[in-house]
N, C-alpha and C positions, 0 to 999 in steps of 0.2 A: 504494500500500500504506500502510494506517494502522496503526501500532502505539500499544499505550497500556501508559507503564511503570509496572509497579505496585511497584517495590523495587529494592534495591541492596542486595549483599554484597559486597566485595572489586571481585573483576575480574570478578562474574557479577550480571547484572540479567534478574529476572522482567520478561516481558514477553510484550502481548497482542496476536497480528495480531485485529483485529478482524473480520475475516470466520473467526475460530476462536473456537468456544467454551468451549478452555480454555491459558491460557497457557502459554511455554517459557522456555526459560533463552537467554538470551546470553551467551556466551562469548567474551572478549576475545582476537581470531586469534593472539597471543605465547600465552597460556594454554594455547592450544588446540595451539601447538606444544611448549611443554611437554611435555605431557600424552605425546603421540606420542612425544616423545625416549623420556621414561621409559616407556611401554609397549613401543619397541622393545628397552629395554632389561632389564626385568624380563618382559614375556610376549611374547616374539619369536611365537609361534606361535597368538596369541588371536584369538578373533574380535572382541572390544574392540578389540584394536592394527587390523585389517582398517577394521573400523567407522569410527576417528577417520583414520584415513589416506584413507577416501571423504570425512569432512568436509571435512578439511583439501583434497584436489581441491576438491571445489567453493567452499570460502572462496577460495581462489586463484583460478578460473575468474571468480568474481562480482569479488573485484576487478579483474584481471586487464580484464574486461570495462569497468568504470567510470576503466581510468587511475591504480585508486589503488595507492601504493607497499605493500609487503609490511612489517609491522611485523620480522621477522625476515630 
């Protein structure tokens, strides 16, 4: 897999798989638990809270898979 990054904001970087014709966001897996605290916490009932709790499975699984420690 090639990515090619085109920017930096804070804890989020544009970036392009190159077999895609248009770029996503990265988000750094701490942010990303953030993000989850406070959705459980202000929209217990969202399908955004549902959504980022499927990410955050798979951000775990793919580590998970390579060995690497969990930032949280």
């Amino acid at each position: 897999m090639e990515i090619e990054a085109l920017g930096r904001a804070g804890n989020v970087q544009l970036a392009r798989d190159l077999g895609r014709k248009f770029p996503g966001l990265l988000i750094q897996g701490d942010t990303l638990r953030i993000l989850l605290s406070d959705l459980e916490e202000e929209a217990p009932e969202s399908f955004a809270l549902e959504t980022v709790r499927d990410w955050i499975a798979t951000y775990e699984e793919l580590m998970a898979q390579r060995g690497l420690r969990l930032p949280y």
